[in-house]
Biopython code that builds the backbone (N, CA, C, O; Angstrom):
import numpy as np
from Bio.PDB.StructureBuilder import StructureBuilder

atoms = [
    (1, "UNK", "N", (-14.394, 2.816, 105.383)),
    (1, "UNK", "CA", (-15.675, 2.374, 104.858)),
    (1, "UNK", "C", (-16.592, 3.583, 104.683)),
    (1, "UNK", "O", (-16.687, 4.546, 105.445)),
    (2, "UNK", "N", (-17.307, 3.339, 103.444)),
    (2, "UNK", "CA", (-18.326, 4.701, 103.160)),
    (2, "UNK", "C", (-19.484, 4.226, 104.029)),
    (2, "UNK", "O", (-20.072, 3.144, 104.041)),
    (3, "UNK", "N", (-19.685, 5.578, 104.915)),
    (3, "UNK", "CA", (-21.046, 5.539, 105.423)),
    (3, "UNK", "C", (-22.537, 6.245, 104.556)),
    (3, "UNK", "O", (-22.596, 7.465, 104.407)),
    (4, "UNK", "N", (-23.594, 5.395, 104.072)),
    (4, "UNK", "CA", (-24.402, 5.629, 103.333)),
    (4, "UNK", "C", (-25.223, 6.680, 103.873)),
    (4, "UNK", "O", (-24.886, 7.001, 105.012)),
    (5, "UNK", "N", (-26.021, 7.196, 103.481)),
    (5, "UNK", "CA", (-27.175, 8.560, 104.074)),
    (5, "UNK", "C", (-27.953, 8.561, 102.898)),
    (5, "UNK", "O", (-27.628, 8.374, 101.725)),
    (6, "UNK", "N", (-29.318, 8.866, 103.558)),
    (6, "UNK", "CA", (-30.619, 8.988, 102.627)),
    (6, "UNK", "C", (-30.469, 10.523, 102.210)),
    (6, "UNK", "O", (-30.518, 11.245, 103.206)),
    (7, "UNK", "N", (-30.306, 11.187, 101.069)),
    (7, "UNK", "CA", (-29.850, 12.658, 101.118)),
    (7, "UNK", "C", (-31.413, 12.933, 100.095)),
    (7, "UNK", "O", (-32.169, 12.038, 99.717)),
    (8, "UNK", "N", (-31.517, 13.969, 99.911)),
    (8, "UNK", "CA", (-32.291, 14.495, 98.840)),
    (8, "UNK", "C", (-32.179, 16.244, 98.429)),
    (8, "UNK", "O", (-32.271, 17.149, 99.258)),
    (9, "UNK", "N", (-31.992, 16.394, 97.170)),
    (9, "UNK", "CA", (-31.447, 17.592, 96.812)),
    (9, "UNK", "C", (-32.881, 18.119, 95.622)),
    (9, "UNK", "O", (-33.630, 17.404, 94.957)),
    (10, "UNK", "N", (-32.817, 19.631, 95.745)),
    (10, "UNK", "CA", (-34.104, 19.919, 94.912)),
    (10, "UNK", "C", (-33.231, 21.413, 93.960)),
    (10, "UNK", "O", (-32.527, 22.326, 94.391)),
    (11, "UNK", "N", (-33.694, 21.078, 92.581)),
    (11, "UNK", "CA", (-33.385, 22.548, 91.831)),
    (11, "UNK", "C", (-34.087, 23.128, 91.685)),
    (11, "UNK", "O", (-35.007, 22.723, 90.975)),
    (12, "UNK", "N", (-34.131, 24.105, 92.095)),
    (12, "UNK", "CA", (-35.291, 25.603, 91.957)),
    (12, "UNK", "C", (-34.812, 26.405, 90.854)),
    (12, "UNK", "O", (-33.629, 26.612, 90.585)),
    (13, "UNK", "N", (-36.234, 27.015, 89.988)),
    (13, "UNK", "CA", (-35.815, 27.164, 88.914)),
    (13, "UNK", "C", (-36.795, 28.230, 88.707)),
    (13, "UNK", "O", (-37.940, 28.018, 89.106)),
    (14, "UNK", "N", (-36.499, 29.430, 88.099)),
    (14, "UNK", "CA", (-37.582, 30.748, 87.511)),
    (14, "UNK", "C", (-37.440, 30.918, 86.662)),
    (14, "UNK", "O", (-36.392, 31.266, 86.117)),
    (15, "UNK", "N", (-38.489, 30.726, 86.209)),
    (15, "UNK", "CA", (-38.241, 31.167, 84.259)),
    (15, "UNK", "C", (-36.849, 30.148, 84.198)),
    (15, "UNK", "O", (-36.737, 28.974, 84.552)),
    (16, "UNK", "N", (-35.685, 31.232, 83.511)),
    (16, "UNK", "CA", (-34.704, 30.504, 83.082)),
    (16, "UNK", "C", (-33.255, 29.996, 83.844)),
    (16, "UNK", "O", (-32.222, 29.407, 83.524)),
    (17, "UNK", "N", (-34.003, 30.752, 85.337)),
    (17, "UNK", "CA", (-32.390, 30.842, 86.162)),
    (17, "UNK", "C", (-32.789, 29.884, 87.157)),
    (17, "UNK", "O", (-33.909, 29.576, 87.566)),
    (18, "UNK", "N", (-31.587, 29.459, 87.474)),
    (18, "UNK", "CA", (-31.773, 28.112, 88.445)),
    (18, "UNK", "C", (-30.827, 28.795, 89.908)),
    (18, "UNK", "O", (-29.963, 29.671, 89.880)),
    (19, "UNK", "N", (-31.296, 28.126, 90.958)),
    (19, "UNK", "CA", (-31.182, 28.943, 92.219)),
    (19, "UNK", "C", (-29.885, 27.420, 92.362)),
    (19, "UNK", "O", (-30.174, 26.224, 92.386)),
    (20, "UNK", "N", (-28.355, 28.114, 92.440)),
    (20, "UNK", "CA", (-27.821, 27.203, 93.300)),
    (20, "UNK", "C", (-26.317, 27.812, 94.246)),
    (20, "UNK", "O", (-25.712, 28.883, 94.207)),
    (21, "UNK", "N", (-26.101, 26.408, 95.141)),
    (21, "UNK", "CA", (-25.197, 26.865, 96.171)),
    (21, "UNK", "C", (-24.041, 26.381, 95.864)),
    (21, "UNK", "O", (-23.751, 25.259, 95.449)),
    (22, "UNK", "N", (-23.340, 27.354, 96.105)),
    (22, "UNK", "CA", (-21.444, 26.761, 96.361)),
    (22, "UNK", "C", (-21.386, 25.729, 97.488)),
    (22, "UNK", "O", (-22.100, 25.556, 98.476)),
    (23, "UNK", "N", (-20.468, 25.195, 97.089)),
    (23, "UNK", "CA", (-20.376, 24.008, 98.547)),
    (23, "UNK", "C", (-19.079, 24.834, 99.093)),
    (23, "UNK", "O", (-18.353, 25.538, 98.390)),
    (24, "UNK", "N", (-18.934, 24.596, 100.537)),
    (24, "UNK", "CA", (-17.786, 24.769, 101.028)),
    (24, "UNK", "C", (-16.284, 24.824, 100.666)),
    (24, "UNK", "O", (-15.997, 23.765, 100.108)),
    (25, "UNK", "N", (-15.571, 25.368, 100.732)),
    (25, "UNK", "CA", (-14.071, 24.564, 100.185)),
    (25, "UNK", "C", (-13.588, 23.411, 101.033)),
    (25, "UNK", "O", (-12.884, 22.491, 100.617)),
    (26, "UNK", "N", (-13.979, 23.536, 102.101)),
    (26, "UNK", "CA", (-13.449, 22.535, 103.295)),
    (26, "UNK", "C", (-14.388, 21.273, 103.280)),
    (26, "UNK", "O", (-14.142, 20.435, 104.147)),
    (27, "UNK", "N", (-15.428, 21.016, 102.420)),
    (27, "UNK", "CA", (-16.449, 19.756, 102.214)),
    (27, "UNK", "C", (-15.442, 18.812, 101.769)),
    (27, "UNK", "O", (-14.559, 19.255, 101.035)),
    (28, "UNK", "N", (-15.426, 17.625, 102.078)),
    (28, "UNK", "CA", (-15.213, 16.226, 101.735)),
    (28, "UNK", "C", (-15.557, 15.738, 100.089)),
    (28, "UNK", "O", (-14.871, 15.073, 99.312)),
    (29, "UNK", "N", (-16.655, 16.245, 99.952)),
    (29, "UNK", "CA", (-17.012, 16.002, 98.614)),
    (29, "UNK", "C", (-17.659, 17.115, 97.673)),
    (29, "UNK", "O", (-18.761, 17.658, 97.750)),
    (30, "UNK", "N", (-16.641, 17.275, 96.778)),
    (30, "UNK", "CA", (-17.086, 18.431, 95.948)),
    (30, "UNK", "C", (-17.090, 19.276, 96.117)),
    (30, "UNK", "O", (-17.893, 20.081, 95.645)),
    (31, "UNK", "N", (-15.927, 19.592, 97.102)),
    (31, "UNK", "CA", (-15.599, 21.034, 97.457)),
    (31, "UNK", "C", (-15.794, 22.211, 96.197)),
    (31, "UNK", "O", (-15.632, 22.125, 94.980)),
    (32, "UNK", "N", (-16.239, 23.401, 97.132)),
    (32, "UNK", "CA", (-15.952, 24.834, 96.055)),
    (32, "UNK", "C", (-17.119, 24.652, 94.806)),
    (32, "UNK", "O", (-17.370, 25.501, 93.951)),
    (33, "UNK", "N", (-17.730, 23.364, 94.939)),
    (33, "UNK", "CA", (-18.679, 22.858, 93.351)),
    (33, "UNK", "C", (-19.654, 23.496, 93.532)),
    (33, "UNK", "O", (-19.830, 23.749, 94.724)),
    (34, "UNK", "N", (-20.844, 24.122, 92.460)),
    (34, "UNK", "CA", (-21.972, 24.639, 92.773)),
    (34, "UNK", "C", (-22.953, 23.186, 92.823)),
    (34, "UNK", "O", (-22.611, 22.106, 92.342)),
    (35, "UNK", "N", (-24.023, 23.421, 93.407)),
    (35, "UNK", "CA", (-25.037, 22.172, 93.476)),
    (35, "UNK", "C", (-26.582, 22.404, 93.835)),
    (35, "UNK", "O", (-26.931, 23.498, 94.277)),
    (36, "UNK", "N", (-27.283, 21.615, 93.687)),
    (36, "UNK", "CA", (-29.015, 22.357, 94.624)),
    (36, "UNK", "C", (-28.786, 22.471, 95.901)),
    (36, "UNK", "O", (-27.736, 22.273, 96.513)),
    (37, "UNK", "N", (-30.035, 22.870, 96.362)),
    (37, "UNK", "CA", (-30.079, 22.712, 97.258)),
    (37, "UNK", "C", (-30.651, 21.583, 98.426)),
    (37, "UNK", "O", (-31.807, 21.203, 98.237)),
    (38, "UNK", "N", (-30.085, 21.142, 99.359)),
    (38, "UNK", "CA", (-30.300, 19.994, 99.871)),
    (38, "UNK", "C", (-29.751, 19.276, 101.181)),
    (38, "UNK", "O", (-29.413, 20.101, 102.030)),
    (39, "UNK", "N", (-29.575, 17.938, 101.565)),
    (39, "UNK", "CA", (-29.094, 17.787, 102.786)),
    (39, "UNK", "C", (-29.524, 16.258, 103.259)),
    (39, "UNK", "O", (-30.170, 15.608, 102.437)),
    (40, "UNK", "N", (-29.276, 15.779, 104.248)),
    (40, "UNK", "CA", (-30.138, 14.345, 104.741)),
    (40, "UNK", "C", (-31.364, 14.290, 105.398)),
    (40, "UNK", "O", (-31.869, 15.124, 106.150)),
    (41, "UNK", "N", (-31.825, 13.096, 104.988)),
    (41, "UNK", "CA", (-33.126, 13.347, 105.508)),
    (41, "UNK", "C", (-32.796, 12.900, 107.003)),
    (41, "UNK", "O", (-31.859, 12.219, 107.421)),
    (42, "UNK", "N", (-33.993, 13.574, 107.760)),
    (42, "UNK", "CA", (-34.505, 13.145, 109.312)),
    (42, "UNK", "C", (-35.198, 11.667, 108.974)),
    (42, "UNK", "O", (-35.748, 11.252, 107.954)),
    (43, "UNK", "N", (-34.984, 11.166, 110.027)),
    (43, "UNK", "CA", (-35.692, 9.500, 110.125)),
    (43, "UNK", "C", (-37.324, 9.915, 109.946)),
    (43, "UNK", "O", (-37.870, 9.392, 108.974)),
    (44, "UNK", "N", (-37.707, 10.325, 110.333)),
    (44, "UNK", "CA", (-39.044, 10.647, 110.371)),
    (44, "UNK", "C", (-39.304, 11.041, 108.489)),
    (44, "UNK", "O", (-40.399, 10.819, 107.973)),
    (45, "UNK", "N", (-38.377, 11.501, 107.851)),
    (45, "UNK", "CA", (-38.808, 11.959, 106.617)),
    (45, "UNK", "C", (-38.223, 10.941, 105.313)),
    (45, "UNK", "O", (-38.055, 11.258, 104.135)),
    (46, "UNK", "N", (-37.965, 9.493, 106.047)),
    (46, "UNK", "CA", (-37.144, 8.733, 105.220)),
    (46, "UNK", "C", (-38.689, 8.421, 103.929)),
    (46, "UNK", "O", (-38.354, 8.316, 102.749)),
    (47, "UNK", "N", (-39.538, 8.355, 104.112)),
    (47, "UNK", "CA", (-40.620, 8.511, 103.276)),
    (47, "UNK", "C", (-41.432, 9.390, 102.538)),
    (47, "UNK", "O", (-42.398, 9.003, 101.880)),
    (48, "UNK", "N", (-41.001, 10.787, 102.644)),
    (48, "UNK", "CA", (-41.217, 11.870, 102.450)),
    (48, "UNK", "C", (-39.812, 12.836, 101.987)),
    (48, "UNK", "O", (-39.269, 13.679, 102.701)),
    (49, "UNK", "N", (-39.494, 12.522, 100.871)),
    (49, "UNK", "CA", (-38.090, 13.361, 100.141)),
    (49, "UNK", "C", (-38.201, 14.557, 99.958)),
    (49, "UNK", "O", (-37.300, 15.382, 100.109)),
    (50, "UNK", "N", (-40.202, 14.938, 99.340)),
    (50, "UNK", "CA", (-40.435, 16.321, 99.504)),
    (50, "UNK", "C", (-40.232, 17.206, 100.274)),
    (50, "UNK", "O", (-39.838, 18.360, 100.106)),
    (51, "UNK", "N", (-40.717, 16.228, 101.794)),
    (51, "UNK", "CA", (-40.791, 17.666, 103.042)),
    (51, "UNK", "C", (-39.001, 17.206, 103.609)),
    (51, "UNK", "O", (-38.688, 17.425, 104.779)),
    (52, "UNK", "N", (-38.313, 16.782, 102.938)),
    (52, "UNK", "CA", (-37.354, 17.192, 103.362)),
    (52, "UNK", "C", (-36.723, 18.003, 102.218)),
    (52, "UNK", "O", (-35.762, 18.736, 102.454)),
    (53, "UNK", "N", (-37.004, 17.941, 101.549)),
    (53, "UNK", "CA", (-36.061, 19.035, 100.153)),
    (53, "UNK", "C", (-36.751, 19.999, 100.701)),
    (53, "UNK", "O", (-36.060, 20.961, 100.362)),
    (54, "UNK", "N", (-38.012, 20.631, 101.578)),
    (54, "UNK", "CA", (-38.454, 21.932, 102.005)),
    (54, "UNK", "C", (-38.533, 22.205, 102.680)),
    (54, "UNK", "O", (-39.068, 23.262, 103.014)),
    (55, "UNK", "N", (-37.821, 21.053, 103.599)),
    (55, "UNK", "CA", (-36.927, 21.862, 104.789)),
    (55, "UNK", "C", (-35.872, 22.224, 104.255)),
    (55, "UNK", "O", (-35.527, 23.383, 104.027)),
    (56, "UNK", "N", (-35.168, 21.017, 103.973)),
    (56, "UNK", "CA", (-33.880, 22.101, 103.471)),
    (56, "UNK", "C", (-33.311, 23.257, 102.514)),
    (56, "UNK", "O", (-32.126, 23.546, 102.344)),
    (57, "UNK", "N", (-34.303, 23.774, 102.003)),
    (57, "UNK", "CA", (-34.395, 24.865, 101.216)),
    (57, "UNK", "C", (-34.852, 26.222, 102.040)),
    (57, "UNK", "O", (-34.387, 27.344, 101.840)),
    (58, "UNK", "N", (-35.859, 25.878, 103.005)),
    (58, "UNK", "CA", (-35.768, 26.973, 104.589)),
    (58, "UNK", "C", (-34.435, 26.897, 105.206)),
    (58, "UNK", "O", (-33.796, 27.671, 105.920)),
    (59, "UNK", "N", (-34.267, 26.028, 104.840)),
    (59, "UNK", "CA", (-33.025, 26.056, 106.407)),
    (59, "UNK", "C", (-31.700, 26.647, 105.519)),
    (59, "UNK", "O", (-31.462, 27.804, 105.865)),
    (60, "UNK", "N", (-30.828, 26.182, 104.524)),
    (60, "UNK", "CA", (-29.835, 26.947, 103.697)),
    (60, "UNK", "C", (-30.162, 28.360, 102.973)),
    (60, "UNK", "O", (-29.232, 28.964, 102.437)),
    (61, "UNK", "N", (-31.834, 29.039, 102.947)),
    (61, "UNK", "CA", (-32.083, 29.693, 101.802)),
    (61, "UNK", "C", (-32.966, 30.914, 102.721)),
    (61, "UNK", "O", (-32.768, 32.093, 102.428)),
    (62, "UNK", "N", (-34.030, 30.531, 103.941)),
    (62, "UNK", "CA", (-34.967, 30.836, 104.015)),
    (62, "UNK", "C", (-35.999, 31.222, 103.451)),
    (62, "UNK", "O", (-36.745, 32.141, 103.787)),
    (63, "UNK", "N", (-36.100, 30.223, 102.190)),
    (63, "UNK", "CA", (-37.289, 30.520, 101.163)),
    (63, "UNK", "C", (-38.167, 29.451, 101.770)),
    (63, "UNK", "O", (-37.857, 28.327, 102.163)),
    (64, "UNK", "N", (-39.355, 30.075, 101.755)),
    (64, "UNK", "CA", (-40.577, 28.997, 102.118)),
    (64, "UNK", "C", (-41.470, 28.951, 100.840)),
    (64, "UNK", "O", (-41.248, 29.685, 99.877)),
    (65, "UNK", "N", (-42.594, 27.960, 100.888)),
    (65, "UNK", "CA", (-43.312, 27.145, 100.075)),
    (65, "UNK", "C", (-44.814, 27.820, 99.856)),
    (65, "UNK", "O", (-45.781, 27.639, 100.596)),
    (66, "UNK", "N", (-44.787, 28.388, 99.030)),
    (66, "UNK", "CA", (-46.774, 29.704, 98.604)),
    (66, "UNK", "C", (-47.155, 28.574, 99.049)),
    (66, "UNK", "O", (-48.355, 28.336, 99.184)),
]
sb = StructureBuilder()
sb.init_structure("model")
sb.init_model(0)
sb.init_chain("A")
sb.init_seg("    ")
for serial, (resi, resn, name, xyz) in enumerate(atoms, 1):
    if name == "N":
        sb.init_residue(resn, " ", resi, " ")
    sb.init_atom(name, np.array(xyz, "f"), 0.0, 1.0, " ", f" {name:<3s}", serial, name[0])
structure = sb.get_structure()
């Protein structure tokens, strides 16, 4: 049985280049694929997709938010 998750993924983008990540080869889904950046949300952020797409863009990237 698939277990569901609240995920949220964000593309960062300059001018014309877009910031993205390889996934793992060993991931379950979509191995080796490039993708945004992203992850599941914390319970606390099931209402807030933003502050979790900026966490998870600190946490895989350590880029923070001007």
């Amino acid at each position: 049985m698939i277990k569901l998750r609240n995920m949220a993924t964000a593309y960062l983008m300059n001018r014309n280049e877009f910031l993205l990540m390889k996934r793992a080869a060993g991931r379950n889904l979509a191995p080796g694929l490039w993708a945004g950046v992203g992850g599941h949300l914390e319970p606390e952020e099931l209402n807030s997709p933003k502050e979790a797409c900026l966490r998870e863009i600190y946490e895989e990237t350590g880029i923070t938010q001007e």
